[in-house]
C-alpha positions in Angstrom: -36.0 282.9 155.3 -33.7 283.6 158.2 -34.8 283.5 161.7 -32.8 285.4 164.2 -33.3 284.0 167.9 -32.2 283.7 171.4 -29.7 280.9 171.6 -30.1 278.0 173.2 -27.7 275.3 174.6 -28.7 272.8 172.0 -27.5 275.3 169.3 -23.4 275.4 171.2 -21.9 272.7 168.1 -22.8 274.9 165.8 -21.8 278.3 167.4 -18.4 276.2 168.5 -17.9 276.0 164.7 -18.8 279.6 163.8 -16.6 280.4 166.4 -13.4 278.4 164.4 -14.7 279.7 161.3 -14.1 283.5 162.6 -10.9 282.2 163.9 -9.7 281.0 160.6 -11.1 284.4 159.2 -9.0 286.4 161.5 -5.9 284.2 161.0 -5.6 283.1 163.9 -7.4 279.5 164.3 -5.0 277.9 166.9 -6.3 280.5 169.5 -9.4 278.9 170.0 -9.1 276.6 173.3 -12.5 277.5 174.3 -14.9 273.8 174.6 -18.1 272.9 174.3 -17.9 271.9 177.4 -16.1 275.5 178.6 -19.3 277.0 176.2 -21.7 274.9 178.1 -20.8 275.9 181.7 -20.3 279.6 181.2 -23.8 279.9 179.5 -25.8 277.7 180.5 -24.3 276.7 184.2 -24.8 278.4 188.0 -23.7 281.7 186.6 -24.5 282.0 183.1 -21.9 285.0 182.3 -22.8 285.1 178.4 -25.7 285.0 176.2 -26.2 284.9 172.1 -28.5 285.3 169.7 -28.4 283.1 166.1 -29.0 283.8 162.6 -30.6 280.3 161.1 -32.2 279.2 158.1 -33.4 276.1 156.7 -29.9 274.5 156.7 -29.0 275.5 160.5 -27.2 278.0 162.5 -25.6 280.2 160.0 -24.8 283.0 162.0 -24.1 284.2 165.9 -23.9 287.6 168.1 -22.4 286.3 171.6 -22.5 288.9 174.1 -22.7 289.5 177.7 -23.0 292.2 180.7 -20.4 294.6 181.7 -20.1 297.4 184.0 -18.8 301.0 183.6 -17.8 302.9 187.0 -18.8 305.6 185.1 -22.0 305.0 183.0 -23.1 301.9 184.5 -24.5 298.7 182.8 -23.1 298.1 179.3 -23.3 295.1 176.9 -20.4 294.0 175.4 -20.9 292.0 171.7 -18.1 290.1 172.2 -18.2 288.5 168.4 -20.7 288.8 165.9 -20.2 285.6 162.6 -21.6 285.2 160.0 -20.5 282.1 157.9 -18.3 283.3 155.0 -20.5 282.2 152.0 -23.0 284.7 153.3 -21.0 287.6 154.7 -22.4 291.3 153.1 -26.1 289.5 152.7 -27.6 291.8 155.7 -27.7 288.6 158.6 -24.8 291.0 160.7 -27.0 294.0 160.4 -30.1 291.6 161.7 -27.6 289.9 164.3 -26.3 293.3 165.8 -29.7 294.9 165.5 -31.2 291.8 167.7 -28.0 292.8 170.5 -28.9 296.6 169.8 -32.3 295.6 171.1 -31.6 293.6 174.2 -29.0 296.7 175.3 -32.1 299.1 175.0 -34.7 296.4 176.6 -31.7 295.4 179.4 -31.4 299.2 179.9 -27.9 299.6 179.4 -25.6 303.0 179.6 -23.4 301.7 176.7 -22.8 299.0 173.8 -19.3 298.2 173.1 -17.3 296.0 170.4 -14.1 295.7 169.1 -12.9 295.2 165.8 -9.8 294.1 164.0 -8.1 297.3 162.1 -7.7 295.4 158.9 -11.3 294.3 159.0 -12.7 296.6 156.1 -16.0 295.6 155.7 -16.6 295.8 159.5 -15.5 299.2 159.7 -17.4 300.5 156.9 -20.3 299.5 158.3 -20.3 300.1 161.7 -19.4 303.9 160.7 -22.3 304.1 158.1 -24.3 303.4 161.6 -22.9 305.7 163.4 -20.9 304.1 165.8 -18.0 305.8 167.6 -14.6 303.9 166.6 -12.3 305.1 169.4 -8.5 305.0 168.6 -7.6 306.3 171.5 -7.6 303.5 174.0 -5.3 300.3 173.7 -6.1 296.7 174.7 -4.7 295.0 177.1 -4.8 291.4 177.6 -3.7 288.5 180.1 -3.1 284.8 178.5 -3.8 282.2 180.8 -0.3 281.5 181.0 0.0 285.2 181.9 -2.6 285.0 184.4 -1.4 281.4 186.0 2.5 283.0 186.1 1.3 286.4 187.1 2.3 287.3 191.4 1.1 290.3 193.2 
């Protein structure tokens, strides 16, 4: 029985560890500098900037859609699914599809113009299913990114 939920600040151990699992999926586990403590002030502080939903079952949280509120200049309000995890063992066992339907949801209930995502080129699976929903994979725009470094060195 899986339960799929709002998450709570209780639950941020076991979304931390999600989060390093997807890290080590992606190959790329030394990225992750974000805390619990860093977790715990962006969500549930003064100015919550995130929210997630979790996928749990008799043994815990097995499962996680962290998203948050964007803005278009030209649509308006849009949610951003900033990673959706599923712990390996029980990738391809529908929790994602229940995960991203829950953020699906809160975009229509939130009322917002868009729903964006990302996701890694060499990520097969993903692909395949978020084409056999429908979704628009756009390979015409590129990301760009800051590091922290960047940010810190960066002078106007």
């Amino acid at each position: 029985m899986i339960n799929i939920r709002k998450g709570t600040i209780d639950d941020l151990p076991q979304v931390h560890a999600l989060i390093k699992e997807l890290a080590e999926f992606e190959r790329a586990p030394q990225e992750v500098t974000n805390t619990l403590e860093d977790m715990r002030r962006d969500g549930f502080g003064e100015e919550p900037i995130y929210k997630f939903f979790v996928a749990e079952s008799e043994e815990g949280i097995i499962g996680i859609a962290l998203y948050y509120t964007g803005y278009s200049t030209w649509k308006g309000k849009m949610l951003f699914l900033e990673d959706l995890v599923v712990t390996e063992r029980l990738r391809r066992s529908g929790i994602g599809k229940m995960l991203f339907d829950a953020v699906a949801q809160e975009a229509k209930e939130v009322g917002a113009k868009r729903f964006r995502w990302q996701v890694l080129e060499w990520n097969e699976p993903a692909i395949a299913f978020y084409n056999k929903i429908g979704a628009e994979l756009d390979g015409e725009w590129i990301n760009c990114t800051m590091t922290e470094e960047q940010i810190r060195n960066y002078t106007a």
